[in-house]
C-alpha positions in Angstrom: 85.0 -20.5 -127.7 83.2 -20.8 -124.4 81.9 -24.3 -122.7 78.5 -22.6 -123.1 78.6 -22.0 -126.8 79.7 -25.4 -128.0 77.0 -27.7 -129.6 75.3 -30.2 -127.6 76.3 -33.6 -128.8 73.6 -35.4 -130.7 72.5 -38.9 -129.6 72.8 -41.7 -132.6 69.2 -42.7 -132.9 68.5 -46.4 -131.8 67.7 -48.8 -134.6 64.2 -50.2 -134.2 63.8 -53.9 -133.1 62.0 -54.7 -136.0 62.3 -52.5 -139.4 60.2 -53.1 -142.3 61.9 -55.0 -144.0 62.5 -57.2 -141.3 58.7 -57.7 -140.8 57.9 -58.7 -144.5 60.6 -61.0 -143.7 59.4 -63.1 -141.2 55.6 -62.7 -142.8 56.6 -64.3 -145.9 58.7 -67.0 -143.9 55.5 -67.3 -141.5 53.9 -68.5 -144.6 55.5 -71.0 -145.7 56.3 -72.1 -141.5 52.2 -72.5 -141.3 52.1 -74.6 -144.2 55.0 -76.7 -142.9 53.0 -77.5 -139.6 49.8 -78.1 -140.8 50.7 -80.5 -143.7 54.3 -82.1 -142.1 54.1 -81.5 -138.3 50.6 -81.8 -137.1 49.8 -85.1 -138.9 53.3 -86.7 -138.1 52.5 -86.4 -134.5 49.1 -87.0 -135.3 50.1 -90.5 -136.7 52.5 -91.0 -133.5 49.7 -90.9 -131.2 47.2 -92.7 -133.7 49.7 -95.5 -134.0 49.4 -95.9 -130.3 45.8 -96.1 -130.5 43.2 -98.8 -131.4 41.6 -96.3 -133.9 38.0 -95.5 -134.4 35.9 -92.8 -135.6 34.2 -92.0 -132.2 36.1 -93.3 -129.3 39.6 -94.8 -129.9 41.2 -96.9 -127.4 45.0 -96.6 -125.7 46.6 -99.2 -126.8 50.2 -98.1 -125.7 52.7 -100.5 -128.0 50.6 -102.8 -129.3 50.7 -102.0 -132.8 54.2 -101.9 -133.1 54.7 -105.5 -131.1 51.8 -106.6 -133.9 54.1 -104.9 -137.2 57.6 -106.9 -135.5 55.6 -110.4 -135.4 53.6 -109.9 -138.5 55.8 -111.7 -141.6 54.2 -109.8 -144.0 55.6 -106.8 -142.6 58.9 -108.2 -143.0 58.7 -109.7 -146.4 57.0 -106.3 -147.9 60.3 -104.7 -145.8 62.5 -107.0 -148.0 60.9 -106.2 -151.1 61.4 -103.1 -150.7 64.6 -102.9 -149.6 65.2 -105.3 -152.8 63.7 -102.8 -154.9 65.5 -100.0 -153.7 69.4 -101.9 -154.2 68.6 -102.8 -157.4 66.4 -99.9 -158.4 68.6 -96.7 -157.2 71.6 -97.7 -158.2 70.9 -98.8 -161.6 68.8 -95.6 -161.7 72.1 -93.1 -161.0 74.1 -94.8 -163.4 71.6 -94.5 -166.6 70.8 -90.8 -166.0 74.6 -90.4 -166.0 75.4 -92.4 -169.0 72.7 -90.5 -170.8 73.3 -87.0 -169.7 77.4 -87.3 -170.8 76.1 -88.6 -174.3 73.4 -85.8 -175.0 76.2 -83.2 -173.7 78.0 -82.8 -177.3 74.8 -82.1 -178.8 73.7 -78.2 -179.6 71.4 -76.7 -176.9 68.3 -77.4 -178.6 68.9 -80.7 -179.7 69.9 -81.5 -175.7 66.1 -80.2 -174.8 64.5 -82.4 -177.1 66.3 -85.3 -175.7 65.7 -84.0 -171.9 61.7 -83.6 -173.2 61.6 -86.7 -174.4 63.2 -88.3 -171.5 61.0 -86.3 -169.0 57.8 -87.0 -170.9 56.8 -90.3 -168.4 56.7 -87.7 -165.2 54.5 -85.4 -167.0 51.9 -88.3 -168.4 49.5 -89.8 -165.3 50.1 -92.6 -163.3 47.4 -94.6 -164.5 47.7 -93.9 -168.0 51.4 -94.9 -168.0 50.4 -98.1 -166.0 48.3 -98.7 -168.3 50.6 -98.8 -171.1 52.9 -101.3 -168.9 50.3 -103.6 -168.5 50.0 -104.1 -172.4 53.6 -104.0 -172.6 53.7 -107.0 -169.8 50.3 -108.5 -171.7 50.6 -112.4 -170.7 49.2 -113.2 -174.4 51.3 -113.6 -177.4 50.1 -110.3 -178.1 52.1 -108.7 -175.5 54.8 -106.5 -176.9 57.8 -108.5 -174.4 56.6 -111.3 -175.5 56.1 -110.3 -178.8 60.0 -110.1 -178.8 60.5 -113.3 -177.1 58.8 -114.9 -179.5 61.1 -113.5 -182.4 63.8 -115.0 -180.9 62.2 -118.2 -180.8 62.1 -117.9 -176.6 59.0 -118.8 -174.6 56.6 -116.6 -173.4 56.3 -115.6 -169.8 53.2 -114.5 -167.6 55.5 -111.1 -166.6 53.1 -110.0 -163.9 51.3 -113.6 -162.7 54.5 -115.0 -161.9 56.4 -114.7 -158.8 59.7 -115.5 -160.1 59.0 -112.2 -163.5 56.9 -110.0 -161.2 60.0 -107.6 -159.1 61.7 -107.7 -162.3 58.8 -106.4 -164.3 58.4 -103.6 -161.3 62.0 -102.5 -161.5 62.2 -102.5 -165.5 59.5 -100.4 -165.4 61.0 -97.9 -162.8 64.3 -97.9 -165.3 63.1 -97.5 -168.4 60.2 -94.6 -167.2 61.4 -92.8 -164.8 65.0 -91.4 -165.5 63.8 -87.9 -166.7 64.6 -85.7 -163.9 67.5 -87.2 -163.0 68.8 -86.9 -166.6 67.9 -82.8 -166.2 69.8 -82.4 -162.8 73.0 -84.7 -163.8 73.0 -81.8 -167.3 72.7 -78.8 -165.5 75.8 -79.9 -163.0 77.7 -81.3 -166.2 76.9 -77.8 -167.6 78.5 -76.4 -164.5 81.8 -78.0 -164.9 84.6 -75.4 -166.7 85.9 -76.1 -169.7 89.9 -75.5 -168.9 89.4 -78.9 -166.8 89.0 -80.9 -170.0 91.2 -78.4 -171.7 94.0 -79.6 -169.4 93.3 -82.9 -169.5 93.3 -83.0 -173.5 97.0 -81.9 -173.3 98.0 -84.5 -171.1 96.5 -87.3 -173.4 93.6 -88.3 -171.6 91.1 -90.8 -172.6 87.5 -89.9 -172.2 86.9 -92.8 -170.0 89.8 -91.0 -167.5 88.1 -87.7 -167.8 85.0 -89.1 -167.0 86.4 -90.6 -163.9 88.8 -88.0 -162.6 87.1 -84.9 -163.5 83.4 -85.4 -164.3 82.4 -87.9 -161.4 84.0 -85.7 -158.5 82.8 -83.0 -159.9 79.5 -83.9 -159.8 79.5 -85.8 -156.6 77.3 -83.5 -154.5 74.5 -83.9 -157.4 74.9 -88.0 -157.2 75.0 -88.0 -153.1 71.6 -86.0 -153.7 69.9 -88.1 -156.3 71.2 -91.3 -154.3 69.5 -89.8 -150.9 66.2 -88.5 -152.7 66.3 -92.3 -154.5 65.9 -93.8 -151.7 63.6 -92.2 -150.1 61.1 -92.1 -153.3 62.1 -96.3 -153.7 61.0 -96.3 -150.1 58.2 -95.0 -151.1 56.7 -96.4 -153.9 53.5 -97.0 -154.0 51.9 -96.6 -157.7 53.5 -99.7 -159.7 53.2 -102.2 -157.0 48.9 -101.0 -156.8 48.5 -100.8 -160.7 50.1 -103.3 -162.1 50.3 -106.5 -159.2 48.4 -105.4 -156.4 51.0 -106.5 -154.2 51.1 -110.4 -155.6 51.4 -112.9 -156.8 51.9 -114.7 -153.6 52.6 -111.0 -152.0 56.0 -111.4 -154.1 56.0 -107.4 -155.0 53.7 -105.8 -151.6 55.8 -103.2 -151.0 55.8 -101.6 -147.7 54.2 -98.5 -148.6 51.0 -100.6 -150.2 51.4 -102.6 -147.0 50.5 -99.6 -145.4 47.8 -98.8 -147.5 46.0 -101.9 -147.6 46.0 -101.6 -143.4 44.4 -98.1 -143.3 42.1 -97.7 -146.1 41.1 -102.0 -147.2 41.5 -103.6 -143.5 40.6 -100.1 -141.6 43.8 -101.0 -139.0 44.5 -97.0 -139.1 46.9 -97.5 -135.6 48.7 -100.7 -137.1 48.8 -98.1 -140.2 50.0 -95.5 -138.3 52.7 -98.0 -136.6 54.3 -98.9 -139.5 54.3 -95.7 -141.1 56.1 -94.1 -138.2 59.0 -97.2 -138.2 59.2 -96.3 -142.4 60.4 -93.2 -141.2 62.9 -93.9 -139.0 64.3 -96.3 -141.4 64.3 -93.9 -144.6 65.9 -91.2 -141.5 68.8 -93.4 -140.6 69.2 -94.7 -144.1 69.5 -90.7 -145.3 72.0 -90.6 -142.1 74.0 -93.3 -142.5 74.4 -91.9 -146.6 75.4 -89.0 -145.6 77.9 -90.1 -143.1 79.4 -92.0 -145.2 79.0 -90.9 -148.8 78.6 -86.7 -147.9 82.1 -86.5 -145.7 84.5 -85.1 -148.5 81.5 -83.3 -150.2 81.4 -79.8 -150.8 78.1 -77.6 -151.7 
């Protein structure tokens, strides 16, 4: 066959930039990337500028530092900072271990009888702040009548002014955080223990192991990327916490349980200090950052996802 009769060679066709799917792609991402920097980005650097301001409705003033040289010399800064950080050792910890102790117990149980428990557990997140503050503040009661009190005086103890006292007040906070909010952490700390197979503790059976050594050489590993998360978002909601400390003390006695986050709060919306606010909102985050850093460094190295 002659040069002239073979068939031209056709040219592959060049793939599009962008296909179609590619588009809906970045439109549903493009969502959900607006939404990120109106509600995250635009008022974080919004409250860096503020927090270099002397703030007013109409007119604020450059104050360049100031706000921050007025939250380092401020002592109530620094106490609220040690409450907190009280708070959160004693809290998160503490937390972990109860949600772990609970979810191995309910994991003989039947499936259904394991969702009533995890219901009952989660109930407190569902239920409103106020109305479960509300509930505490009976339960703390100073009066006789007050149900902790009620059982000190069954064992023939005296009574104790739980949220008047500065000595009772922390402690109240942190019982209350333990015994009410465990529910989600209970649900995560299942579904990994659900995740676990079976021939591990099938092996270990066979070898004569104790259910206190297959709690600590299988389960615990095991579920170490679930505890290194729950220990990370723990301290940043203990950080955080705002509710108990405005409910049920308003930040006393004698400041004893101002946390840093009602610190915050007071300064923007009871003194109207919205750059001090600002200040010593942005310093919260670099603290809850390099606390989050520093866990993962150190707790996240021999983790794998």
């Amino acid at each position: 066959m002659s040069k002239s009769t073979q068939p031209a060679a056709v040219k592959p066709r060049k793939k599009p930039f962008f296909t179609n799917d590619d588009l809906w792609g970045y439109a549903f991402i493009g969502v959900a990337v607006i939404f990120f920097l109106m509600f995250t980005i635009y008022p974080l650097i919004s409250a860096v500028i503020t927090s270099l301001e002397d703030y007013k409705p109409f007119g604020s003033d450059f104050v360049g530092l100031k706000n921050y040289q007025t939250t380092f010399t401020n002592t109530l800064f620094w106490k609220s900072l040690k409450n907190t950080l009280v708070y959160t050792a004693v809290v998160v910890p503490l937390s972990l271990l109860i949600s772990f102790a609970v979810a191995i117990l309910i994991m003989p149980f039947k499936k259904k009888l394991q969702s009533v428990f995890k219901a009952m557990y989660y109930l407190p997140a569902v239920a409103s702040g106020i109305a479960l503050s509300v509930v505490w503040l009976w339960i703390y009661d100073s009066s006789p009548s007050g149900l902790f009190n009620q059982l000190l005086t069954f064992f023939h103890l005296p009574i104790q002014n739980w949220l008047g006292s500065s000595k009772t007040s922390m402690l109240s906070l942190m019982i209350m955080a333990l015994l009410s909010g465990q529910g989600q952490n209970i649900i995560i700390y299942t579904a990994a223990l659900l995740g676990i197979d079976n021939t591990y503790f099938e092996a270990a059976e066979l070898d004569g192991a104790t259910f206190m050594q297959k709690v600590t050489r299988i389960v615990f590993p095991l579920v170490k990327p679930t505890t290194l998360f729950l220990l990370v978002t723990g301290v940043i909601g203990s950080f955080q916490v705002f509710m108990n400390a405005y409910m049920m003390t308003g930040g006393g006695p004698d400041n004893a349980t101002t946390m840093i986050g009602l610190l915050i709060y007071n300064n923007a919306f009871t003194y109207n200090k919205y750059g001090l606010a600002c200040a010593q909102a942005v310093i919260l985050t670099i603290v809850i950052a390099a606390i989050s850093f520093l866990q993962f460094k150190m707790a996240g190295s021999d983790v794998e996802y």
